[in-house]
C-alpha positions in Angstrom: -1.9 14.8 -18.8 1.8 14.6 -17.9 3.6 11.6 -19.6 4.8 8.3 -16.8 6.7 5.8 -16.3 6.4 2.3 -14.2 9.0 0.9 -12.8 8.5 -3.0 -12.1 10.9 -5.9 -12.2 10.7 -9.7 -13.1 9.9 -10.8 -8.9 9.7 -9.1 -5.7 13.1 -7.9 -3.6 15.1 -6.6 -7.2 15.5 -3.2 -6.0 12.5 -1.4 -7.8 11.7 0.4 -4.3 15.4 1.9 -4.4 15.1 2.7 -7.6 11.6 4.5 -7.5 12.8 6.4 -4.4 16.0 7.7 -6.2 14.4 8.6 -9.0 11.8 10.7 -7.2 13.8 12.4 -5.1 16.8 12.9 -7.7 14.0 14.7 -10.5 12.6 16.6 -7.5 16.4 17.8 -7.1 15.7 18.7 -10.7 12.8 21.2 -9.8 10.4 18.6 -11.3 7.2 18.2 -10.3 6.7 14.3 -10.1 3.8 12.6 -9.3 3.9 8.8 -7.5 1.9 5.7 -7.8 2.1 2.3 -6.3 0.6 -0.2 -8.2 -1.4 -2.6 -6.0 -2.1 -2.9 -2.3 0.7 -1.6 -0.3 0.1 1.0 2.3 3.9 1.4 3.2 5.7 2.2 -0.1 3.9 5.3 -0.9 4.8 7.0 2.4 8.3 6.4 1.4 7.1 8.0 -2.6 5.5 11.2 -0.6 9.2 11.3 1.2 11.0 11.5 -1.9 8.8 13.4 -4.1 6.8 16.1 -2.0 4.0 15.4 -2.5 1.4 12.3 -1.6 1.4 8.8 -3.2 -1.9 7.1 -4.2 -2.7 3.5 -5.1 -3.6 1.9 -8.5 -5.3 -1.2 -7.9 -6.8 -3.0 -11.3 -8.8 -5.8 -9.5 -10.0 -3.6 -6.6 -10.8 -0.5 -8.1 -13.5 0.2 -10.8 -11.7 1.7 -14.0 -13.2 5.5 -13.5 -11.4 5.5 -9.7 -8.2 4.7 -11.3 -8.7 7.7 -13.8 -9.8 9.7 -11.5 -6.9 9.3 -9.3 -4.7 10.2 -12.5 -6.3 13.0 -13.3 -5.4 14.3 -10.4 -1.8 14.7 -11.6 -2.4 16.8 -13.8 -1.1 19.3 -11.9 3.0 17.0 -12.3 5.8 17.6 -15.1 5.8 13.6 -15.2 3.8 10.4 -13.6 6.3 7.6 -11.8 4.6 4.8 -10.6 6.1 2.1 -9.1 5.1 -2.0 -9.6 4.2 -4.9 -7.4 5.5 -8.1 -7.4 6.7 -9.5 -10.6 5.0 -7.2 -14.3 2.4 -9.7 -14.7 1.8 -11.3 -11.1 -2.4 -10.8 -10.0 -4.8 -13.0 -9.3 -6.6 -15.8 -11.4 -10.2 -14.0 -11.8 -10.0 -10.4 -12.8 -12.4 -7.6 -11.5 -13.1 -4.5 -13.8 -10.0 -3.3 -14.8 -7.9 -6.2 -14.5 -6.4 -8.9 -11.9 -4.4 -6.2 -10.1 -0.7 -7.0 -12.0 1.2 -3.8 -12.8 1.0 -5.1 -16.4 -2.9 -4.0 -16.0 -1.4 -0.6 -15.3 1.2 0.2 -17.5 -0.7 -0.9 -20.5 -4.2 1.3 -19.2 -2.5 4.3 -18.5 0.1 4.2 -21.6 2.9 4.6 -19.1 5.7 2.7 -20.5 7.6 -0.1 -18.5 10.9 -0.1 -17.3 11.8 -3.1 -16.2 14.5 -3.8 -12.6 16.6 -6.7 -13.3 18.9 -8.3 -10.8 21.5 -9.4 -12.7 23.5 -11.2 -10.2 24.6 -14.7 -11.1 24.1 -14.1 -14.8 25.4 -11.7 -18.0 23.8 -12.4 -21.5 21.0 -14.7 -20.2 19.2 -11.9 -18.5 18.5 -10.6 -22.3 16.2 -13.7 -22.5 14.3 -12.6 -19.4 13.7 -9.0 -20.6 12.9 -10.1 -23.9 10.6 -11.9 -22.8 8.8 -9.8 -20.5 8.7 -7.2 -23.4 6.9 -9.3 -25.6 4.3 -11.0 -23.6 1.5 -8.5 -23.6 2.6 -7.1 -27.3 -0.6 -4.2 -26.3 1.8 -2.7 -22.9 4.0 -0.5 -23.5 7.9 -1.8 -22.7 10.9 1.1 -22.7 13.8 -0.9 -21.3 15.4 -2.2 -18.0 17.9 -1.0 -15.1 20.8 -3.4 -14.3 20.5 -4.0 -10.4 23.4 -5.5 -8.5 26.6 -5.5 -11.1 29.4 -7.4 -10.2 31.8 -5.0 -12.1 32.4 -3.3 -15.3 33.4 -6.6 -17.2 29.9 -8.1 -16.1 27.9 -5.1 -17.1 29.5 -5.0 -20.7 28.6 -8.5 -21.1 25.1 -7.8 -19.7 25.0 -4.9 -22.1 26.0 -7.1 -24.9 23.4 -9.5 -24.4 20.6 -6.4 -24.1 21.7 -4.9 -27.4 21.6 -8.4 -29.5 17.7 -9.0 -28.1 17.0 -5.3 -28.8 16.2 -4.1 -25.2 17.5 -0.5 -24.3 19.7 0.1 -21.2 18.9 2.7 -19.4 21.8 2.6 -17.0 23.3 0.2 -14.5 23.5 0.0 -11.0 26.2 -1.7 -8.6 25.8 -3.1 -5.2 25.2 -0.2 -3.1 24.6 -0.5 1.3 24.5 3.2 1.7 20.8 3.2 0.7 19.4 -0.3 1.9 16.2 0.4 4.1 15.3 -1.8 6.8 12.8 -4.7 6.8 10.6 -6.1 9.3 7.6 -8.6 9.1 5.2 -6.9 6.9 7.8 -4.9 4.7 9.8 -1.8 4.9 9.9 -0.3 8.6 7.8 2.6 8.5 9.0 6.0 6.5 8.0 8.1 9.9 10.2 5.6 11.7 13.2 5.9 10.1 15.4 9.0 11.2 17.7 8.7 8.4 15.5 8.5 5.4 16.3 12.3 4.1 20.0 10.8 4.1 19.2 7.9 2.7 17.1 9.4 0.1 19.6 12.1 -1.1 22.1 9.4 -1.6 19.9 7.2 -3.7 19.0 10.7 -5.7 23.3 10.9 -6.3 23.2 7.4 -6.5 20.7 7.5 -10.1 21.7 10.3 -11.2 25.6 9.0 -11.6 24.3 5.5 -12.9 21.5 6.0 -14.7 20.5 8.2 -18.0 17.7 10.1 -16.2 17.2 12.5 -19.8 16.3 9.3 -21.8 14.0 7.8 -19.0 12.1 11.0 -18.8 11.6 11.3 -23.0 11.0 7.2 -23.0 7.5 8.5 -21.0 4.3 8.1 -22.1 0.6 8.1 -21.4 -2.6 6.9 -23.5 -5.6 8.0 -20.2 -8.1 10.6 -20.5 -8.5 12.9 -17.9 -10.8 11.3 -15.4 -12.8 13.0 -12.2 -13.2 11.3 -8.7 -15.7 9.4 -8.2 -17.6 10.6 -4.6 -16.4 8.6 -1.3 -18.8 8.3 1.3 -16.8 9.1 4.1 -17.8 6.7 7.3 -18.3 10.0 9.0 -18.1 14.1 9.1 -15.8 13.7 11.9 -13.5 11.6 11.9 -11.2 10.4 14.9 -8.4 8.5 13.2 -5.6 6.8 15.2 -2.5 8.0 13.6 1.1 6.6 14.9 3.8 3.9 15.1 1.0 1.5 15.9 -1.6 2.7 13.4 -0.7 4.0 10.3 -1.9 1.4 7.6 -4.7 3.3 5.9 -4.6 4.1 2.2 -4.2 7.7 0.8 -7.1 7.4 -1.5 -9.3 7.3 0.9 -8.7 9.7 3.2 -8.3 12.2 0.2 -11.8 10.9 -0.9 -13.1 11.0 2.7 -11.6 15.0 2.7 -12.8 15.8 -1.0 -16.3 14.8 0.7 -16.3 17.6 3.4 -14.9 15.6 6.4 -12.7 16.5 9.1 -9.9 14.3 9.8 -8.9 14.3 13.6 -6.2 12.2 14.4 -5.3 10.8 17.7 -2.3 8.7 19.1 -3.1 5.9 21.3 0.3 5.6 22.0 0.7 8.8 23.2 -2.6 8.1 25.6 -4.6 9.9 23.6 -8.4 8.9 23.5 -10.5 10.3 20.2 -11.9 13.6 19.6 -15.1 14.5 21.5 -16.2 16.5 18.7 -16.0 13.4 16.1 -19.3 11.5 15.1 -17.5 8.0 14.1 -13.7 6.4 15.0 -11.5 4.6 12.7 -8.3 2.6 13.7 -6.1 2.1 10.9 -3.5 -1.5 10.6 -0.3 -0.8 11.5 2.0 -2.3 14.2 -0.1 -3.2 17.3 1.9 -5.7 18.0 5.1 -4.8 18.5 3.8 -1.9 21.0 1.2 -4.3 23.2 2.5 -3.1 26.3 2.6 0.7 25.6 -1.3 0.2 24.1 -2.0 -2.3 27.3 -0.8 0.3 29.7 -2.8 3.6 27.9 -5.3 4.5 30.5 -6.7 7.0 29.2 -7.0 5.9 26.0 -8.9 2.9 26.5 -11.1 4.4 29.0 -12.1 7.7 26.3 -12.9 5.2 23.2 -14.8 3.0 25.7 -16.7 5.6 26.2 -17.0 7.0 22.3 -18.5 3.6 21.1 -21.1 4.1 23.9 -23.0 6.2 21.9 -21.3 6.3 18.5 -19.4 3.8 15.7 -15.8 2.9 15.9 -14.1 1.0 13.2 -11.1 -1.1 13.2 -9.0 -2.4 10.1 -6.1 -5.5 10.7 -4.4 -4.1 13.8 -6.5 -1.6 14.7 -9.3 -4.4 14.6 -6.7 -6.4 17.2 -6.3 -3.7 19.1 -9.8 -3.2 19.5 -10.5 -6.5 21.3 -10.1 -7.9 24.6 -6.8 -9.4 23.9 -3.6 -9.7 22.1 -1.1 -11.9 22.9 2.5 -11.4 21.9 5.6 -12.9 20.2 6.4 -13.9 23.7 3.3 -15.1 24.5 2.8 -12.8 27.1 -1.6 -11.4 26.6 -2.3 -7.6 26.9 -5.2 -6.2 27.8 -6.6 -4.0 24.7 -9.4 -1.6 24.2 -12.3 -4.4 25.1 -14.8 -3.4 22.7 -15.2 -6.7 21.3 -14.2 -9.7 22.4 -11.5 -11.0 19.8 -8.4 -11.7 21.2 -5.7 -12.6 18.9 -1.9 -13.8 18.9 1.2 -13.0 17.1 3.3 -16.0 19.1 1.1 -18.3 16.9 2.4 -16.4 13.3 0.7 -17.3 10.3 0.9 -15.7 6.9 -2.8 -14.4 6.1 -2.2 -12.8 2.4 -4.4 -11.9 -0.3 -7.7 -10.0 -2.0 -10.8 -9.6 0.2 -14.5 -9.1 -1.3 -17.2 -9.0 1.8 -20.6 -8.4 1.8 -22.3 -6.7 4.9 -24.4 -8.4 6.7 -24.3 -6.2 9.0 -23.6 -2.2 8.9 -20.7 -0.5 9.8 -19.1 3.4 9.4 -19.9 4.3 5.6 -21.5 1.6 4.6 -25.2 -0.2 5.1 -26.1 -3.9 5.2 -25.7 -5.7 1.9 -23.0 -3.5 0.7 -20.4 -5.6 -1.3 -16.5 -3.8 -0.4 -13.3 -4.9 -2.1 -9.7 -5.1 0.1 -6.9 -6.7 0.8 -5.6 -8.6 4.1 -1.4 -9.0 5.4 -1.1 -10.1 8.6 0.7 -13.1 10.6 -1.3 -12.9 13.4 -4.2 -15.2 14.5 -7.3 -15.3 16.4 -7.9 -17.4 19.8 -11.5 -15.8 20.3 -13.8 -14.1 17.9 -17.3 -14.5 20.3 -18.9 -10.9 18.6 -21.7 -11.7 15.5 -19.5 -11.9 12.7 -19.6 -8.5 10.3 -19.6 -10.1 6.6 -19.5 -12.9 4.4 -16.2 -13.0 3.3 -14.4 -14.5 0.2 -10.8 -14.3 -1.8 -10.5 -13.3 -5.0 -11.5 -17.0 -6.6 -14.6 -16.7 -4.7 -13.3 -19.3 -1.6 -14.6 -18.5 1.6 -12.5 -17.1 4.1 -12.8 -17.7 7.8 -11.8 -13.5 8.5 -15.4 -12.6 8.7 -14.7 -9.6 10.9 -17.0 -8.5 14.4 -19.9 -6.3 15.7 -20.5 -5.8 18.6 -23.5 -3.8 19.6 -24.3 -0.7 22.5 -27.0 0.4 24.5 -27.1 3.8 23.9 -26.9 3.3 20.1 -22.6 3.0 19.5 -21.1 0.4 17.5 -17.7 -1.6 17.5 -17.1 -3.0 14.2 -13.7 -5.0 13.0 -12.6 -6.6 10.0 -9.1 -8.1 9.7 -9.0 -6.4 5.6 -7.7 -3.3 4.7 -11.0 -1.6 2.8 -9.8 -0.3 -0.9 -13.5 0.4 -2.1 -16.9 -0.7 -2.7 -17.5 -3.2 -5.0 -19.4 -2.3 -8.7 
């Protein structure tokens, strides 16, 4: 297996994005094959990793995914000259109960895969005391492997010798340092980074953030500060919620993890994507329909006023079963009211109608048992996911779809829709992102 790396940082907004991307697209520059990761459940970063890189980004997900899914999605590197994966949150942030192979912190990660940690530091506002913060996230799990940090956000080359000085008293290899740089800042919006297919600058952006590493940063002792302890491991089978699958695929819906679609392909499917947006309806030929989150929201009109669209999946879920995840889900129901407070009429399939004038942070692990069917899975099934949104339901009339709890085990008031057809179709919604079944 090629060696890794993780790069993860003390808190969220330090720069470790920036730095992933620039180190991805600056060893591609190389002519090195580099493989990405995101650890946890983020459906945005790794479109930005497949940008840089070439090639696609998977998650890692310690509390949602059973240990042989995670070495199974690393085996599939084998194929790279080096593993980069990039953190969530702070090293050692997850939740309180774990599930198989940990409680989803990138420190669950870097210390099961042997890929060492390099740590982004914002060192704004401070010069030897960030020594104290590195030292101690190198010695809290003495069993993960720590390489050394990145200095974000120097002030000058006075504050980064001092910074340096306090680094080399605790021990703690520098691996370069970085100054404040607004050439490769990436816009931001509710749920995270503006989409990668969004942004028509991100080939600019990305090739100054490659320059931008590769003058700052000592990418020869990064690369031989890799390392890996995983076996080789084989994908476990995904049953795919159809052989034919219509997947809505633009602005508005594009929230749908790699891992599954690649386990949804390994199975013999057909992916056939469609864009509501554009008025497009799904696929004849399909057997099932699946509408990925994304950004229904901000397009409400444009989805109110697609005709076509709204009459041709009213008419699929006649006879056959159509999914939706977060916005898809929203988009699937009779309503959605927006930031103005002005309601759109969506596809009507079920009867939710939600509102993003009335924002409220929803955030956090999902497990749900079936009590119901729906595309891939029977009654009684237990999955694992994750649910982001800020949007809230007015309605939810439809039998609810699962019994759902957080990752404590509290009950959560999400329980998702079904909504039933005559002539055997199926409308089925949840407002979680599915990562996998439960063991």
């Amino acid at each position: 297996m090629p060696q890794g790396l993780i790069i993860s940082a003390p808190a969220s907004g330090t720069g470790k994005t920036t730095v992933t991307l620039g180190l991805l697209a600056a060893w591609r520059a190389q002519g090195l094959v580099v493989q990405p990761f995101k650890s946890g459940p983020d459906y945005i970063d790794p479109a930005f990793h497949a940008a840089a890189a070439g090639r696609p980004s998977f998650n890692l997900d310690s509390w949602a995914m059973p240990a042989a899914r995670l070495e199974g999605l690393v085996g599939a590197a084998a194929d790279a000259d080096l593993i980069l994966a990039e953190g969530s949150m702070g090293l050692f942030d997850g939740v309180a109960i774990p599930g198989e192979a940990g409680n989803g912190a990138s420190a669950d990660i870097a210390t099961r895969m042997g890929w060492p940690v390099v740590l982004v530091i914002d060192v704004s506002g401070q010069a030897q005391s960030a020594a104290a913060v590195a030292l101690g996230f190198a010695r809290m799990r003495p069993a993960m492997p720590f390489a050394g940090v990145i200095l974000n956000r120097v002030a000058s080359p006075r504050h980064e010798a001092m910074v340096r000085a306090g680094m080399a008293e605790a021990g703690i290899t520098v691996f370069g340092a970085l100054p404040r740089n607004p050439e490769i800042t990436l816009p931001e919006r509710h749920l995270g980074l503006v989409q990668a297919e969004e942004n028509p600058e991100l080939g600019a952006i990305l090739a100054r953030a490659a320059g931008f590493v590769t003058q700052h940063l000592d990418l020869d002792a990064l690369r031989a500060a890799a390392g890996s302890a995983v076996s080789v491991g084989v994908m476990p089978a995904t049953r795919p919620p159809g052989m034919r699958i219509a997947l809505a695929r633009d602005a508005a819906f594009s929230f749908v993890y790699p891992h599954l679609m690649d386990g949804w392909r390994a199975a013999g499917a057909a992916i056939l994507p469609f864009s509501p947006l554009g008025d497009e309806g799904p696929d004849a030929s399909a057997d099932c329909c699946w509408l990925p989150g994304g950004y229904p929201e901000l397009h409400a009109g444009r989805i109110a006023a697609a005709a076509q669209f709204k009459r041709e999946i009213r008419a699929f879920a006649q006879t056959r079963p159509v999914h939706g995840e977060c916005g898809g889900y929203m988009a699937m129901g009779a309503a959605l009211v927006d930031k103005d407070g002005v309601s759109h009429e969506m596809a009507g399939l079920l009867g939710l109608v939600t509102s993003y004038a009335k924002r409220k942070m929803h955030l956090g692990y999902r497990v749900a048992e079936l009590a119901q069917p729906m595309p891939g899975h029977g009654a009684g099934a237990r999955l694992r996911g994750h649910e982001f949104h800020y949007s809230t339901i007015l309605e939810q009339p439809d039998e609810a779809l699962a019994q759902v709890v957080d990752a404590s085990g509290a009950q959560v008031a999400e329980t998702g829709s079904l909504r039933r057809f005559a002539q055997g179709g199926m409308a089925t919604g949840t407002y979680f992102h599915l990562i996998g079944q439960a063991t």
